[in-house]
C-alpha positions as CSV (number, residue, x, y, z in Angstrom):
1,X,67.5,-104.8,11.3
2,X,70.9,-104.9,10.1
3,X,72.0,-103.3,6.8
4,X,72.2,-106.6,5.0
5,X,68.7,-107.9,6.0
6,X,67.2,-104.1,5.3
7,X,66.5,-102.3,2.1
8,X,66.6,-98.7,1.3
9,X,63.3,-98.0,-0.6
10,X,62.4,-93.9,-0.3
11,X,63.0,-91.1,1.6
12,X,61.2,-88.3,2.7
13,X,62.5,-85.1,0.9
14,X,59.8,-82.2,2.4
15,X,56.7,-81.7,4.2
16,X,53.3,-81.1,1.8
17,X,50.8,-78.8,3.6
18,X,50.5,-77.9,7.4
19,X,48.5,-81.4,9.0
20,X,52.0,-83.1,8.7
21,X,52.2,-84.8,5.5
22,X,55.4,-85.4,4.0
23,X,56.8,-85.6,0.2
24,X,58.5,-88.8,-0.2
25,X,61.2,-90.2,-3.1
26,X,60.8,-94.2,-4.2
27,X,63.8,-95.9,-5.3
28,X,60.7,-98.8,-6.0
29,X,59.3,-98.9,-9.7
30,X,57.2,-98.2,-10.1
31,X,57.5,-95.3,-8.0
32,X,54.1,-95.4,-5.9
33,X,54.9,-99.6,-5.1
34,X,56.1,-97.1,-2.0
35,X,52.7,-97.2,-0.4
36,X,52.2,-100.6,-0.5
37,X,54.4,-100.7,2.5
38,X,52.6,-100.3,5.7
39,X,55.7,-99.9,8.0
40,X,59.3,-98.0,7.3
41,X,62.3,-98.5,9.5
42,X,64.6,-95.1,9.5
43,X,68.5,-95.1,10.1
44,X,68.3,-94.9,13.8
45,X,65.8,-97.8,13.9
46,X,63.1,-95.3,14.7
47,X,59.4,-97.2,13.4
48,X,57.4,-94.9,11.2
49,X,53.8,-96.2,9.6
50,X,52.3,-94.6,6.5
51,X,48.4,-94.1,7.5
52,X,47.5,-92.7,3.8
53,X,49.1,-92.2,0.6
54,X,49.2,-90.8,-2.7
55,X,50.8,-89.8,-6.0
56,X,50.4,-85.8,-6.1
57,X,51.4,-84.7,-9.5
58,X,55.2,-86.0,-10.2
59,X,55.9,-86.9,-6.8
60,X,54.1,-89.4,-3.7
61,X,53.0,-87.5,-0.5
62,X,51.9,-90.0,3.1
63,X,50.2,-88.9,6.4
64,X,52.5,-90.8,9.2
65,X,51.1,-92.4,12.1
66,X,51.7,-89.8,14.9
67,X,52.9,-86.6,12.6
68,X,49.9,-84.3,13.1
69,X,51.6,-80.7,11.8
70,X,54.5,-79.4,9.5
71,X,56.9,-79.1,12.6
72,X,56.9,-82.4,13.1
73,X,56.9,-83.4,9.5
74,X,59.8,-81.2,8.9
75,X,61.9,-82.8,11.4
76,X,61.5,-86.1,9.6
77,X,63.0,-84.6,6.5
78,X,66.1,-86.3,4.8
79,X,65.0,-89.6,6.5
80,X,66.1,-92.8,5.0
81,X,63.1,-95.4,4.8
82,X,64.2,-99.2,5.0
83,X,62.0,-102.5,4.4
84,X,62.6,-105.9,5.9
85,X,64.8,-107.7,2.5
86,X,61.9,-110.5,3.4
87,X,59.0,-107.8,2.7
88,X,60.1,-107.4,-1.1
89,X,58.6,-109.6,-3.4
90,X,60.8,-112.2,-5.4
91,X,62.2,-110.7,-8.7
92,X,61.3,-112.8,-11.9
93,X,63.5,-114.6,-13.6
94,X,66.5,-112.5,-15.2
95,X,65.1,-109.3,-13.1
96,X,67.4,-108.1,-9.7
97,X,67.5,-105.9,-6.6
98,X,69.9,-103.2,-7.4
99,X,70.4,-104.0,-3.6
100,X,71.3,-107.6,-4.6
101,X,74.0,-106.9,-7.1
102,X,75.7,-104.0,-5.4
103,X,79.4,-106.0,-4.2
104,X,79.3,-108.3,-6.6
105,X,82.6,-108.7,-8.8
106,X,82.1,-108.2,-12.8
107,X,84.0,-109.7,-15.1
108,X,84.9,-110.5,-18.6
109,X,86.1,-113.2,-20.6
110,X,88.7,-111.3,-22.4
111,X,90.1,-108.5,-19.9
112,X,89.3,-110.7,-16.3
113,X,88.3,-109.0,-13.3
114,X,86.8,-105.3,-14.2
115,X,85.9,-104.7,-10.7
116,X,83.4,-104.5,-8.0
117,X,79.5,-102.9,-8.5
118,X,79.7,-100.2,-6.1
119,X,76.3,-98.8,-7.5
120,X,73.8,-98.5,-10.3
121,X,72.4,-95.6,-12.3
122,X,69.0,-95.4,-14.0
123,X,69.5,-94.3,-17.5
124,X,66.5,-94.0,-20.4
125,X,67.8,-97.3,-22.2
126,X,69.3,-99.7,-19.2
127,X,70.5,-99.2,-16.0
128,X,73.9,-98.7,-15.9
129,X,76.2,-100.5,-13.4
130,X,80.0,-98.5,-12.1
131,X,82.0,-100.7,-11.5
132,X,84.9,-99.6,-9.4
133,X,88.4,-101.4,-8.9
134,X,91.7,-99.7,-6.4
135,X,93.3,-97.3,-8.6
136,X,91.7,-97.2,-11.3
137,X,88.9,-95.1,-13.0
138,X,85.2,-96.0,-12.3
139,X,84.2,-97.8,-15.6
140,X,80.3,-97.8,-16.3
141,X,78.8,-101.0,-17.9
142,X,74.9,-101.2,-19.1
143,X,73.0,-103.5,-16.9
144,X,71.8,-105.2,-20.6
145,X,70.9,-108.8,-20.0
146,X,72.0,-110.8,-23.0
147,X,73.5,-108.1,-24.6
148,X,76.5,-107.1,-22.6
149,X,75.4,-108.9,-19.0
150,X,76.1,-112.5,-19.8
151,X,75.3,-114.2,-16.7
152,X,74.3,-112.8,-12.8
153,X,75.5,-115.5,-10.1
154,X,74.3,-114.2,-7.3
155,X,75.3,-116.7,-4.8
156,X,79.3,-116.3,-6.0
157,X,78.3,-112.4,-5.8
158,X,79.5,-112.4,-9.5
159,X,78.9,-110.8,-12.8
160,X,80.2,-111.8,-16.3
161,X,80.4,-109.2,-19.3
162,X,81.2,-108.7,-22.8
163,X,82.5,-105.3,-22.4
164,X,85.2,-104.3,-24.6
165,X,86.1,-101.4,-22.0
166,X,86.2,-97.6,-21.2
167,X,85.8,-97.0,-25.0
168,X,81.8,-97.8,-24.6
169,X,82.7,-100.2,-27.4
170,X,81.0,-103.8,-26.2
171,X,83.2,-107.3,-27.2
């Protein structure tokens, strides 16, 4: 898979026990949507397939197809775990892939082109998109639909705001 058609959704941060399960991180929400997954693609296009699953306190642990003691589970840690973009279900209406809005350019009616998404934070009240632009500081805009997010037009990879600026003071 190529990194356009693939989707970072967890990876494995430690090994849980000595039969070779692994603790994993989701990026999905909520967090255990994980294990719905039956097969992960890593970094170096290595196959790995979750045989069981489970939320364990605050975090998710998985038995993997073929991992059968903590040596083996330990070399797996750090791993990126991608999905197929066709495997993710579609968002509803006014909802979006981080993924999806990563590149796209932001704007707003009064100051023009802010910049570029480069990524997205989760925050208690919205997520928060920076949004970076060539020499310039990285300005941080809630992801607030209606409220600061005006429109998302993802086929012109394009964002408009009412965002007053760096002050944290929305137009």
């Amino acid at each position: 898979m190529t990194d356009a058609s693939r989707i970072t959704v967890g990876e494995i941060r430690g090994v849980y026990g000595v039969r070779g399960w692994v603790k994993l991180f989701s990026w999905t929400r909520p967090r255990k949507n994980l294990l719905e997954y039956a097969e992960f693609e890593t970094g170096n296009g290595r196959r790995l397939r979750i045989v069981e699953g489970r939320e364990q306190g605050k975090t998710l642990i998985a038995r993997i197809d073929g991992v059968d003691d903590r040596d083996a589970a330990m070399a797996l840690h750090g791993t990126t775990l991608f999905v197929p973009r066709d495997a993710l279900p579609e968002p509803d209406a006014g909802q979006f892939y981080w993924s999806d809005l990563i590149g796209c350019t932001v704007s707003d009616a009064g100051r023009g082109v802010i910049g570029t998404v480069d990524h997205l934070l989760e925050t208690g009240a919205h997520d928060v998109m920076v949004v970076t632009r060539a020499g310039q500081k990285d300005e941080l805009i809630p992801f607030a639909m209606g409220q600061v997010v005006l429109e998302v037009d993802l086929i012109a990879r394009a964002i408009s705001v009412d965002w007053a600026g760096s002050d944290g003071v929305a137009g």
